[in-house]
C-alpha positions in Angstrom: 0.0 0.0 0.0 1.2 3.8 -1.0 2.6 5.8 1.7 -0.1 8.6 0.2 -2.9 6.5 -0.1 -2.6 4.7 3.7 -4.3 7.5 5.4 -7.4 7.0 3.1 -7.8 3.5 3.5 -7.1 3.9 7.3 -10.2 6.6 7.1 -12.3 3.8 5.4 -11.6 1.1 6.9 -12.4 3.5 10.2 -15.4 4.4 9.1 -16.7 1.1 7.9 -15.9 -0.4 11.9 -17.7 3.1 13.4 -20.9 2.1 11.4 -21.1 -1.5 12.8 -19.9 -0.4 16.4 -23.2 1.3 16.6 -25.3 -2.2 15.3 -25.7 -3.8 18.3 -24.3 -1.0 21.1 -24.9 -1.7 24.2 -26.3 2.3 24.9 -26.1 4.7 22.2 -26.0 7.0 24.8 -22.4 5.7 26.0 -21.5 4.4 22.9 -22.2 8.1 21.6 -19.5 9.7 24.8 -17.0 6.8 23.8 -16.4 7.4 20.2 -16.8 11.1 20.6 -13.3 11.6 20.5 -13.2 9.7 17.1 -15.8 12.3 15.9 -13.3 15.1 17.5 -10.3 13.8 15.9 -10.0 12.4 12.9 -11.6 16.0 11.1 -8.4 17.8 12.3 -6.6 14.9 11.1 -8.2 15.1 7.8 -8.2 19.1 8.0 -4.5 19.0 8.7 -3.3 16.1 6.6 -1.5 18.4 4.1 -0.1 20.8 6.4 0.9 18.7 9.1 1.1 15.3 7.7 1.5 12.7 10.1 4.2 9.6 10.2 2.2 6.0 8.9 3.2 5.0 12.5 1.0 7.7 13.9 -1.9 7.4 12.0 -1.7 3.3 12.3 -1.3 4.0 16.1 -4.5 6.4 16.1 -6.8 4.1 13.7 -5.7 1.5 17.2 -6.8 3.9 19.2 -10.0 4.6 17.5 -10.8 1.0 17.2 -10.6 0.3 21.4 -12.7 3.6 21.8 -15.3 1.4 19.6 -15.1 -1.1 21.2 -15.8 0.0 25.0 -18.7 2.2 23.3 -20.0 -0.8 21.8 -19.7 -3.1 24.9 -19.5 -0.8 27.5 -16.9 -1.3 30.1 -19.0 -3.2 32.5 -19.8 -6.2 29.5 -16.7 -6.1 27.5 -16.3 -9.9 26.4 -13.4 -10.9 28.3 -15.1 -8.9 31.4 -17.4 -11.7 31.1 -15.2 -14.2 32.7 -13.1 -12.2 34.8 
């Protein structure tokens, strides 16, 4: 994958997982607060990309980041799967 064209599919691919974090949430109403940063974020990432382009490391590191925000807002801390058994 391009260098140029990683951001883009990172984007995607991020907004592909937001969609289906929200089938299936928990509470919107938490799952709404979790991924609120997400919302926050990634326009000043896109905003900012050709000014202040990031490294791939970065932007790999904040797609993570996004994803485990889905997650809890998805599950909620209290019935996150491995919570379960714990």
């Amino acid at each position: 994958m391009s260098r140029r064209r990683e951001p883009a599919v990172l984007l995607g691919a991020l907004a592909i997982c937001l969609a289906l974090s929200v089938v299936g949430a928990h509470d919107r109403c938490t799952w709404l607060l979790e991924v609120a940063p997400i919302f926050i974020g990634m326009p000043v990432l896109v905003a900012t990309y050709r000014r202040f382009p990031l490294t791939p490391l970065a932007y790999r590191l904040n797609y993570v980041h996004a994803l485990i925000l889905m997650g809890g807002g998805r599950h909620t801390p209290l019935h996150v799967p491995p919570g379960y058994w714990m």
